[in-house]
N, C-alpha and C positions, 0 to 999 in steps of 0.2 A: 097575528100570524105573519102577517105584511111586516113586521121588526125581527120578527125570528132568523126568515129567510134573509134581511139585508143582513142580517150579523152573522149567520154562515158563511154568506157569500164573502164576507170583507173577513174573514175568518180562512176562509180557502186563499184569497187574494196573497195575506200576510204570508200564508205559510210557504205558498209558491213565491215570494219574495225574498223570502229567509233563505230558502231552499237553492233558489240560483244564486243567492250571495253568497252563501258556504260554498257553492262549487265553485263560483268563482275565483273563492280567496284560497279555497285547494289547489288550483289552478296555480294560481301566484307562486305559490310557495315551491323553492326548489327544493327535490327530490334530495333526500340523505342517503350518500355511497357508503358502504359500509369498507371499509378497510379490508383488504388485500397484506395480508401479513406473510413475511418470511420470515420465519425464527433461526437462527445460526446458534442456538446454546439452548441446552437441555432445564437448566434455572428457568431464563427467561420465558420459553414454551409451558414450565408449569405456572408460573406466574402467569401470564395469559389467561392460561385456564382458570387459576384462583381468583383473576378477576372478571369470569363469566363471559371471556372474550375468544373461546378458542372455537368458535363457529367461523372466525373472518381467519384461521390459521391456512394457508393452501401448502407454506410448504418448512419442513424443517429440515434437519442437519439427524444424524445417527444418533448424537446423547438424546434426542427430546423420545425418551418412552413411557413418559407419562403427562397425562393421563394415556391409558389404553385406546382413546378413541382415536388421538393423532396419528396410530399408525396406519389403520384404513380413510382417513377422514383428509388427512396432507399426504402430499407427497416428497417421499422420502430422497433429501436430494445427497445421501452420502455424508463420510467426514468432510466436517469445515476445510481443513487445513487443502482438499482435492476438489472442494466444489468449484465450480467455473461461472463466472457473471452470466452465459449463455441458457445455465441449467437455468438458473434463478429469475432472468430474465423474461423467460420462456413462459412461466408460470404466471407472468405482467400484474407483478406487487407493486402495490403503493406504498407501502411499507416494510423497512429490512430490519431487523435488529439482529445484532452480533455485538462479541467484545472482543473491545480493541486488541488482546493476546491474541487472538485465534483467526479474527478476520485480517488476512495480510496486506499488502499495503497497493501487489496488483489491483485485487479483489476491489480494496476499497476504493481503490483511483478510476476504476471499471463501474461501477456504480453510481458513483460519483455523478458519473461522464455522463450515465443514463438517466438524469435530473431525478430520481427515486429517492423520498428521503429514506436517509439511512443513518442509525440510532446506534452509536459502538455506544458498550458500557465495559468502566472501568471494573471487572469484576474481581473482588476480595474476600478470602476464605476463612473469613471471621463471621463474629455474629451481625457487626455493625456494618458489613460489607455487603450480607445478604438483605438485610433492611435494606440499604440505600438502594440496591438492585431492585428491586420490591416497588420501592416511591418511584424509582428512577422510571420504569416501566410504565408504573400506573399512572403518570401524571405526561409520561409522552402519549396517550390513549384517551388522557383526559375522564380518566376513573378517581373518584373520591374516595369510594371505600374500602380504600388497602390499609387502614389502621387495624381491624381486628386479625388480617393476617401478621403483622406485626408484635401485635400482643401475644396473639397463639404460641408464636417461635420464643419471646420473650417467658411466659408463663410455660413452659413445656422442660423449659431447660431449667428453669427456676428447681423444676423436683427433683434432679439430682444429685444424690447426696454422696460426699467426698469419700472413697473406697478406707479403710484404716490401713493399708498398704497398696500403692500405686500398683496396680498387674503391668509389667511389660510387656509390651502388644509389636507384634512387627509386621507389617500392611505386603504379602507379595502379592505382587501382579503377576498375571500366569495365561497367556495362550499358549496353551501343552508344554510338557516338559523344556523344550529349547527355546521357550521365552520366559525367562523371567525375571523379574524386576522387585530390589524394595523401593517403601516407599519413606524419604527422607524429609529432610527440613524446606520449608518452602513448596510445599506439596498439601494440595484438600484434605489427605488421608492422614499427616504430621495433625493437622487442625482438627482434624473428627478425636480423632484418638485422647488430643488432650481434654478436648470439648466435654468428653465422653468419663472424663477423672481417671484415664489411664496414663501411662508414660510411653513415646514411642521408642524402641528398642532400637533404630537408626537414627538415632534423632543428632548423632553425630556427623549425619552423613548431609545431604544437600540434595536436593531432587531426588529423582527415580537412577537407583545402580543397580546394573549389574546384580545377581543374587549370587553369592560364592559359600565354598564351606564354612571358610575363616570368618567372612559374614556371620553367618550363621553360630559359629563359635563366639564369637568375640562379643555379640549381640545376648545369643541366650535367652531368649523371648521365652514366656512365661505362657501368650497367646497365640497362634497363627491367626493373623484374619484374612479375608478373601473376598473375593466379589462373588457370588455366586456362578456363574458363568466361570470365572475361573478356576473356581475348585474342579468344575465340572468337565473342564477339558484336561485334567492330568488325572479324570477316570476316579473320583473322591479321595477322601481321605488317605486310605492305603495307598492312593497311586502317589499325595504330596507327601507321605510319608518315605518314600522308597529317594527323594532326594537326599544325595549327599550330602552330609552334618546335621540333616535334620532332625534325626533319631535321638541322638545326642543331646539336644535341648530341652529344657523344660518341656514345653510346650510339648516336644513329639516324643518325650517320657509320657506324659497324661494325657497325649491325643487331644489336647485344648484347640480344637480347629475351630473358629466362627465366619460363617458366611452373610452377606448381607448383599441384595440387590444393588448394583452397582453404581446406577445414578441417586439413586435414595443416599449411600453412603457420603460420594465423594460428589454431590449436585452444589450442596450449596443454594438451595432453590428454597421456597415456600416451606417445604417439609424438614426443614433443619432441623427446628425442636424436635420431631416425630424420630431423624434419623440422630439424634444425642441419644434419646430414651432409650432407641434399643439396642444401641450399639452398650449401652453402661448397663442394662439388663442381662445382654448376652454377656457378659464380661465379669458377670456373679459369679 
């Protein structure tokens, strides 16, 4: 009985030994800060999230609307091209990302100043542009597992199969009738469209012009497509129909109108493959 008790007892000793060494080497060990993120682009904010990281997101820019939960979850600091080192500051990131088109050169020199790193990427509206956007992201965050997002976009776009006549597609942009715009060569929506086994119907032209009749003549589009948002401010269909030359065209002979959520379409993000498949579906 007398060896039972000494083996309990050296039994209790141990454990309370063990017990204050683990608290102590808890103790030791410094505490891990979790990043403080600013996103400045709508791609990079879903990437984030595709790499399980948009909990440390506090603040983004007007493209980032997806995922859904960044719009109550961060705070929304406006278009890039108007936000102020002040807003961004305010919010006290550790971390900024933006690309180098959109964050300007005050901004970035103001940032700078305020020793925060801050992450431009060079962003390209191809398929190998949004990978690199992808790794570029995941690897300043120090994430491994951004290869099956890679594959996704690779194997999505793979199912695409080439139209037996290209559909001519012409991309307007449209906040209400007295704005709007196509969209030309050197633009996300020239790159979706081709992405997608269509032709663009401006594909003459260079950036975003102007929308005009002779446009609209000379073009001939086969497709209208839209951002959803856009259709919806010139009051649907009938209401883009009621523009000048546009009746006249294929396109608003057979009422070929397609809509697509606007950073899905023209992001360039994670969901690329996703927005090729439906943009070449709706285009049946």
């Amino acid at each position: 009985m007398k060896k039972i008790m000494t083996a309990l007892a050296l039994t209790v000793v141990f454990a309370s030994c063990n017990k204050k060494q683990e608290t102590n080497e808890s103790a030791t060990q410094p505490e891990v800060k979790k990043e403080r993120i600013v996103s400045l682009n709508g791609a990079i904010s879903e990437t984030l999230a595709a790499l399980d990281n948009s909990e440390n997101i506090i603040g983004v820019d007007v493209t980032s609307t997806f995922p859904e939960e960044l719009k109550t979850k961060a705070t929304d600091l406006g278009h890039v091209r108007s936000i102020t080192a002040e807003s961004i500051l305010a919010l006290q990131p550790t971390l900024i990302f933006g690309t180098s088109k959109d964050v300007n050169p005050t901004l970035n020199e103001q940032l700078n100043k305020a020793n925060i790193k801050l992450i431009l990427i060079d962003q390209k509206y191809t398929v190998d542009g949004t990978k690199q956007l992808v790794t570029d992201v995941a690897k300043a965050i120090n994430k491994e597992n951004y290869q099956p997002i890679l594959d996704n976009i690779s194997n999505q776009i793979a199912t695409v199969k080439p139209f037996e006549k290209k559909p001519k597609v012409l991309f307007i942009y449209a906040r209400g009738a007295g704005n709007l715009m196509v969209a030309g060569k050197e633009t996300p929506l020239h790159s979706m469209i081709e992405l997608a086994g269509a032709e663009n119907a401006a594909a003459s032209l260079t950036d975003f012009k102007p929308l005009t009749p002779e446009a609209l003549l000379t073009t001939n589009p086969d497709v209208i497509l839209m951002f959803d948002s856009g259709l919806q401010s010139l009051g649907g269909v009938d209401g883009l129909l009621k523009i000048e030359g546009l009746s006249a065209t294929n396109a608003g002979k057979n009422k070929k109108v397609i809509t697509m959520e606007g950073q899905l379409l023209s992001g360039f993000g994670p969901r690329l493959g996703e927005a090729v498949v439906e943009l070449h579906n709706k285009l049946q």
